[in-house]
VMD Tcl script that draws the C-alpha trace (Angstrom):
set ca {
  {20.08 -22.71 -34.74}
  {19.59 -23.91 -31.41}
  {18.06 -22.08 -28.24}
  {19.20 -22.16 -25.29}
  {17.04 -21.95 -21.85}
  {18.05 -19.00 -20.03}
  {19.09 -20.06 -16.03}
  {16.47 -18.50 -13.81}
  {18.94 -15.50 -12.30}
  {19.01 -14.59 -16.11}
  {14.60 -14.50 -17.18}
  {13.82 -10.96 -17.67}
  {11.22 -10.83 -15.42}
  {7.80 -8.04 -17.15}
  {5.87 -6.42 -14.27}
  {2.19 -4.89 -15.95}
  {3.09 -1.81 -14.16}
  {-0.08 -0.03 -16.13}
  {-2.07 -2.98 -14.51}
  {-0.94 -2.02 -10.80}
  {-1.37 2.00 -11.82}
  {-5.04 0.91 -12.46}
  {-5.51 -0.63 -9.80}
  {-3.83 1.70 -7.51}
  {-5.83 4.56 -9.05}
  {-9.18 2.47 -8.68}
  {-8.81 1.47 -5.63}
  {-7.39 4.64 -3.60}
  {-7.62 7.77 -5.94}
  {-3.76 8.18 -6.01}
  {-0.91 7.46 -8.83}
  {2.24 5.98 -8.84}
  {4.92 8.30 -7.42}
  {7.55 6.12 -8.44}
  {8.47 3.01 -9.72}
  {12.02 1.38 -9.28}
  {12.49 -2.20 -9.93}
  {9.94 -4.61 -8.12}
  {8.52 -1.84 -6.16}
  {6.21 0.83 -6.82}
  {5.35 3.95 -4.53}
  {2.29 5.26 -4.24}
  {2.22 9.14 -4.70}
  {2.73 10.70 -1.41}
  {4.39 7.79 -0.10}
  {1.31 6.28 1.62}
  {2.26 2.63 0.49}
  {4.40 0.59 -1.25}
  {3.44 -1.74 -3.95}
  {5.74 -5.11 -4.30}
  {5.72 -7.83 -7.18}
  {5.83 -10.99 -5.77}
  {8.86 -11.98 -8.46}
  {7.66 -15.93 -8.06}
  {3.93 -15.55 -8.62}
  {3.17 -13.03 -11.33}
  {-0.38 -12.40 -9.95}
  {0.75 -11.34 -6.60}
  {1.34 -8.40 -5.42}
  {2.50 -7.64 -1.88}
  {1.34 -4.63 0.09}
  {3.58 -2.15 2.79}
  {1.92 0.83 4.83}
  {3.64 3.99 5.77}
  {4.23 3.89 9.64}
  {2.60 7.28 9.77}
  {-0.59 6.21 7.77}
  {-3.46 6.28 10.16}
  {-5.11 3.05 11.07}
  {-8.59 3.50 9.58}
  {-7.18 4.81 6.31}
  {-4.72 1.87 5.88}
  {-7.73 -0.23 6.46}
  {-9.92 1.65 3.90}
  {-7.13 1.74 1.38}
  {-5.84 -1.94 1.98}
  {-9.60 -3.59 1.48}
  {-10.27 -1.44 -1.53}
  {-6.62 -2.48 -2.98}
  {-7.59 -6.15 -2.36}
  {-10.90 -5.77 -4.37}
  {-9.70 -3.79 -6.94}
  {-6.58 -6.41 -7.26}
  {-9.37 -9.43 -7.22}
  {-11.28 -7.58 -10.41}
  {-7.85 -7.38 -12.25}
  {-6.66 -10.54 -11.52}
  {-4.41 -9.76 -9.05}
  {-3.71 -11.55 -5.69}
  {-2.79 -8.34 -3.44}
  {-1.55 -9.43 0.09}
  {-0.88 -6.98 2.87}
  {3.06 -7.51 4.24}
  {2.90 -4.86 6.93}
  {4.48 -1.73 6.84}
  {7.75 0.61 6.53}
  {9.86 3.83 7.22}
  {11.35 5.89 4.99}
  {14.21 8.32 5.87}
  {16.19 10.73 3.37}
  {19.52 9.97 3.72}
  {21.63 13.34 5.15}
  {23.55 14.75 2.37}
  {22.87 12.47 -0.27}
  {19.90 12.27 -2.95}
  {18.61 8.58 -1.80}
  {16.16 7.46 0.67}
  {16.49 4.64 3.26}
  {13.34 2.17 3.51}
  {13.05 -0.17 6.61}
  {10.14 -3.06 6.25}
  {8.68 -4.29 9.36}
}
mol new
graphics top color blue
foreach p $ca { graphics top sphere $p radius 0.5 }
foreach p [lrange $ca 0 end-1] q [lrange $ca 1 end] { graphics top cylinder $p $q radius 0.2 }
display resetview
């Protein structure tokens, strides 16, 4: 039987989701909130995890607009050395907004 290569928009792609929960709990006290697809919230929305989805040891980084300076600081340099003990590359991307959309049960991010 022969087996074929899958084309690249078809690779099931595994994120070590427990990996990033260690981290995240390590490194800042708090859990995931929620996980959906390459992205992972941190529980009370303070920051958004990324995976990279070319480099399987990155993992990119997104602040709340509302988090205050010093404690996006705090949190983003203990993420980084937490990430560097697991193995993980994390990499700060800057930060986003996230807005309930009126009448309807989904939310609206905006990265900048």
């Amino acid at each position: 039987m022969e087996t074929e290569s899958l084309a690249p928009e078809e690779k099931i792609v595994f994120y070590e989701l427990e990996k990033v929960r260690f981290i995240m709990k390590d490194a800042t006290g708090l859990d995931i909130g929620y996980a959906y697809e390459d992205l992972v919230f941190s529980e009370h929305g303070i920051f958004i995890i990324q995976f990279d989805g070319t480099d399987a040891d990155k993992l990119l980084v997104f602040f709340n607009h509302e988090c205050v300076e010093a404690k996006r600081q705090l949190f983003l340099s203990r993420l980084v050395e937490s990430g560097k003990l697991n193995g993980m590359n994390m990499v700060y991307k800057g930060k986003f907004e996230m807005n309930q959309v009126e009448g309807e049960e989904n939310i609206q991010l905006r990265f900048f």
